[in-house]
C-alpha positions, 0 to 999 in steps of 0.5 A, spaced: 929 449 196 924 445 192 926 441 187 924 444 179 919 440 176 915 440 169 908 439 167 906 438 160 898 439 158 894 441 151 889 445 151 884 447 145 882 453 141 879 455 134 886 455 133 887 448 134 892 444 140 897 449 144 902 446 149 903 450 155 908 448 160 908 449 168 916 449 171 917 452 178 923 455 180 924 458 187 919 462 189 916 463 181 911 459 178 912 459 170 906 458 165 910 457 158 908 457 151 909 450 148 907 450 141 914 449 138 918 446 143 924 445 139 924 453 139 922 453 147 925 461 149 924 462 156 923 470 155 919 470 149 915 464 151 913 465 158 905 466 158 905 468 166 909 468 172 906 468 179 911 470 185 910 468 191 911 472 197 912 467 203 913 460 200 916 457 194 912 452 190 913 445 190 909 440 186 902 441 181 898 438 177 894 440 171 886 436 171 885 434 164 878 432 164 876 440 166 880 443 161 878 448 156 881 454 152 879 459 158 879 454 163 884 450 166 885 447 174 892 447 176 894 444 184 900 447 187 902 446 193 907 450 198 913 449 203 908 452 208 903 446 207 898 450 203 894 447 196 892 453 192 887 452 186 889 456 180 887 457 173 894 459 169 890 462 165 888 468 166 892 468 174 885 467 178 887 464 184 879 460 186 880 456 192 887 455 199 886 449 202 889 448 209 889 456 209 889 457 216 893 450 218 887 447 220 889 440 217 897 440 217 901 446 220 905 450 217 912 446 218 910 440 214 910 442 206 907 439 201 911 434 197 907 431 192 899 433 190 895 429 184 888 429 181 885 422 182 884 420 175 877 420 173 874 426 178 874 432 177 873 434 184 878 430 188 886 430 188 890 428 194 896 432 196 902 428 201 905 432 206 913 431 210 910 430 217 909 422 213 900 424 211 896 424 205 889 428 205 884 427 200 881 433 198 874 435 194 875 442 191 868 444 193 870 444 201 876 449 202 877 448 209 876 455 211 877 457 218 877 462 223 884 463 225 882 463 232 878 457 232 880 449 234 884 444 228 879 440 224 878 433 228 878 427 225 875 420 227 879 413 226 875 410 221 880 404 220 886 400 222 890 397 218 897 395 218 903 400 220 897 405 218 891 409 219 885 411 217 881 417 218 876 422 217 873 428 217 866 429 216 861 436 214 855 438 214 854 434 208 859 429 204 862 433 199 865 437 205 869 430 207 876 429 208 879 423 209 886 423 212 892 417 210 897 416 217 903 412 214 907 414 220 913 413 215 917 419 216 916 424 209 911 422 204 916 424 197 912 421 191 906 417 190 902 414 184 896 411 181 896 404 177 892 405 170 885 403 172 886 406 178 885 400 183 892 401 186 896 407 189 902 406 190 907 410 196 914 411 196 917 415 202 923 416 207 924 411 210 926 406 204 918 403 203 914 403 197 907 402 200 901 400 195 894 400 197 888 398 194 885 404 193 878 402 194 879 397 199 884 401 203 888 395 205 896 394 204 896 390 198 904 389 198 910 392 200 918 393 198 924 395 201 930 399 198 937 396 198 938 402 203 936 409 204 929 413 202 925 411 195 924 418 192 920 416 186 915 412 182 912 409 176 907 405 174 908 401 167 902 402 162 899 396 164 900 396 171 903 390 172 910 393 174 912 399 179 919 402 178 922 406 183 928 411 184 932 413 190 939 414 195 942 409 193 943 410 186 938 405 183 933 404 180 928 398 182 922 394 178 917 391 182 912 385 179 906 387 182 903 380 181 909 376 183 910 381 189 917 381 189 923 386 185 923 383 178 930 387 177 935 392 179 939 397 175 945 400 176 948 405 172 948 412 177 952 415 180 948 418 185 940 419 188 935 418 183 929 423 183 925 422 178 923 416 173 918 415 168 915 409 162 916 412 155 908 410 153 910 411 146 915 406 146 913 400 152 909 395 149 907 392 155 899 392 152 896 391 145 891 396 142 885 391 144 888 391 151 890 385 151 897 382 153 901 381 149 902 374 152 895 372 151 896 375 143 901 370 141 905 375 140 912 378 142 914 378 148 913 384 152 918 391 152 918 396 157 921 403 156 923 408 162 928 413 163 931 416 170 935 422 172 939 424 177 943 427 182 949 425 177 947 430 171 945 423 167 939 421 164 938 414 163 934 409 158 932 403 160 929 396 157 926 392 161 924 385 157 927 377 158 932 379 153 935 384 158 936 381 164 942 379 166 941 372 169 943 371 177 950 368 175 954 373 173 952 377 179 956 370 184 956 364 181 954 357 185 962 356 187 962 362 190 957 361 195 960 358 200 958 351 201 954 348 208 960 345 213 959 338 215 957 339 221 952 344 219 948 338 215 942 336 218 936 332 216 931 335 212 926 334 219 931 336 223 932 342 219 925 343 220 924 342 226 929 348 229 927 353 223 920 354 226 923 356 232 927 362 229 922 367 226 927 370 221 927 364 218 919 362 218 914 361 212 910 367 214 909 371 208 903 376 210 905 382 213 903 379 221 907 376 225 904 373 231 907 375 237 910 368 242 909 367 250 905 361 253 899 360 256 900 357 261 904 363 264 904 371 265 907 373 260 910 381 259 906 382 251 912 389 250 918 383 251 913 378 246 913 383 241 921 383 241 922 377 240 917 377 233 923 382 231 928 378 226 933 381 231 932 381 236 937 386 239 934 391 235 928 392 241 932 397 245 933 401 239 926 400 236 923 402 244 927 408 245 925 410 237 918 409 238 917 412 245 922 418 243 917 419 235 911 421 241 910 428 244 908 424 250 914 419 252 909 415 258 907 411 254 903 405 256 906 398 255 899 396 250 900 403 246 907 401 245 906 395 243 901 397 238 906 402 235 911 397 236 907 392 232 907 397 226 913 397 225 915 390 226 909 388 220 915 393 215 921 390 219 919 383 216 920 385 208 927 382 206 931 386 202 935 381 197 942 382 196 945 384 189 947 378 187 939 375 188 936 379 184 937 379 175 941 386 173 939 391 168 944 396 164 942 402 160 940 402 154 943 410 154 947 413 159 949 421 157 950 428 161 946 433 160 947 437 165 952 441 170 947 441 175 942 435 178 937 433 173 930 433 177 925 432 172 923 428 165 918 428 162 916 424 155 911 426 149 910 423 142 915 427 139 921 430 144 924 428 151 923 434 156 929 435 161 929 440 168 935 441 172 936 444 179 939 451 176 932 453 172 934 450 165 929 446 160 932 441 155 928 439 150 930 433 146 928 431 139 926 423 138 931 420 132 926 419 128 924 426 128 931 428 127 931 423 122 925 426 118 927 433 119 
């Protein structure tokens, strides 16, 4: 069953601001009434209910610049791979888009859908089959039953990806489709100014595009498993993200690298998040703190889990724990004596070893002579850090088609598409500095699933349907 999740929107009226809140639970979609949170009464707080008949509700999201008091453009995506336009107002269902299966069938479920941020009429929804579709609310991809699925164009090949489009009568019936060939899609996020979108998926990889651009920018792997969650900081410069195997990770967008791991849970992590109100990553005028001569800058986030726990984190200089204390220098195991090269020679046998080149990119030429005929599948092989792994990777690759004849140019290309990803390294524990919480409780006997930060409390989901809602200490303190 779909995970249960919260989003929190204000809407205003003569009465002044009212909060509501959209859960889903199984095949229920809840509108609740927010206005007191401390307060919050399932049975008498519940605005409105949808049940739907023949799916269940996996992920919405509210449009903060079309709201009003009698209005307001919710996104919610299905199991059956369906995005509904809803205004939980009043229950009035506007637009289905993929109703026939045009675009995505019905096996593959909507995992994540979110509005761009500054449109009004575009969002994007992610799907398990490993694709992302941008959408325009004026273009419902209404067909008839009978008819053939929408065709799309490549409009651009990148790296590991595809780009295609789907173009109507007229530009606001264009369709733009994302092909990761990453396995499924579970989350993905907007930087603040909107230039980067960053994608978390099954197959342990965070993607981050130049949204603009449409170009791979940069890349991580997981410590192992899939990535399940993700996060940018207030200022964009750091990406947080969650997954099996239990940690939380930072990456540096700008150094391009994992600035930290965090250990403290006990199993997957669903979902984390910045605490906006207590990160001082930017300062009022937008300046960095850096530039303004002032403090060193403080991240807040907070993560939960499988585990039932809700963790909060600091991320700053003063909390890293310095590499050493994971392994020290004498622990590393010293270099035999019949190891020892010169550093030429060193050299000289290290650009023969593709595992050890300075390739920093996310190409990798592919080795064969020219002066001979060469097998270019048997070339694309030895590019592999190891090199053992080909017959692995060319009966997974054949066997990922429908059709397993595959030409020997077609399966190099796939075969290059994963040999891009296969090039980022995973440094180990020990490599890189450790955060630990700064608050670690159980809140809950089943798995936490979301959390949600506002100025005053702290919003709380769990896979049995209940809301916690925590008050900050300083509005404990004052009451």
């Amino acid at each position: 069953m779909p995970l249960p999740k919260v989003t929190l929107f204000t809407i205003k009226d003569q009465f002044g601001s009212r909060e509501k809140i959209v859960y889903n639970l199984t095949k229920d979609l809840y509108l609740l009434n927010a206005s007191d949170l401390l307060q919050l009464d399932t049975e008498r707080s519940v605005q409105g209910k949808h049940t739907f008949k023949d799916k269940c509700p996996t992920c919405h999201d509210v449009n903060l610049l079309t709201r009003s008091k009698d209005s307001v453009h919710l996104l919610v995506g299905t199991t059956d791979g369906q995005v509904h336009l809803i205004n939980p107002l009043k229950w009035e269902f506007i637009k289905i888009y993929n109703e026939n299966y045009a675009i995505e069938n019905g096996e593959s479920s909507v995992t994540c859908v979110k509005w761009i941020p500054g449109s009004e009429t575009q969002f994007i929804a992610s799907f398990s089959s490993g694709n992302m579709y941008i959408f325009n609310t004026t273009y419902c991809t209404k067909t008839p039953i009978n008819e053939p699925a929408i065709a799309f164009t490549l409009s651009k090949q990148g790296d590991s990806y595809n780009i295609l489009v789907h173009r109507g009568k007229s530009r606001t019936k264009e369709i733009v489709k994302w092909e990761l060939k990453c396995g499924q899609i579970n989350e993905f996020s907007f930087s603040p100014d909107t230039k980067h979108l960053a994608v978390v998926s099954q197959d342990g990889f965070l993607r981050v595009f130049d949204f603009t651009s449409e170009d791979l920018v940069s890349a991580m792997r997981s410590y192992f498993g899939g990535l399940l969650c993700v996060c940018w900081s207030p200022d964009g410069r750091y990406i947080v993200t969650g997954g099996e195997d239990d940690l939380v990770t930072v990456w540096s967008l700008q150094d391009h690298k994992i600035t930290a791991r965090g250990e403290g849970h006990k199993s997957w992590v669903t979902m984390v998040t910045f605490d906006p109100y207590n990160s001082k990553g930017l300062t009022s005028n937008g300046r960095s703190l850096e530039e303004s001569n002032a403090e060193l800058p403080v991240y807040r986030f907070g993560s939960v889990g499988q585990d039932a726990h809700i963790f909060f984190w600091d991320l700053c200089e003063d909390s890293l724990e310095p590499v050493s204390t994971w392994r020290t220098k004498s622990d590393t195991p010293s270099e035999p004596e019949s190891e020892k090269k010169r550093p030429a020679e060193k050299a000289a046998n290290n650009s023969n070893n593709i595992s050890n080149s300075s390739y920093s990119s996310f190409t990798l030429p592919l080795k064969g002579s020219p002066n001979k005929k060469s097998n270019k599948v048997s070339d694309a092989a030895n590019t592999l850090p190891h090199r053992n792994k080909f017959s692995k990777l060319r009966s997974f690759v054949r066997h990922s088609h429908s059709d397993t004849h595959l030409s020997d140019s077609q399966l190099l290309r796939n075969i290059q598409c994963y040999t891009i990803l296969d090039s980022v390294k995973v440094p180990r524990l020990y490599e890189v500095p450790r955060i630990d919480p700064l608050v670690s409780k159980r809140v809950s006997s089943e798995r936490l699933t979301c959390i949600v930060f506002t100025k005053d409390y702290v919003i709380l989901s769990c896979n049995e349907g209940n809301i916690y809602v925590w008050s900050r200490p300083t509005n404990a303190l004052s009451s």
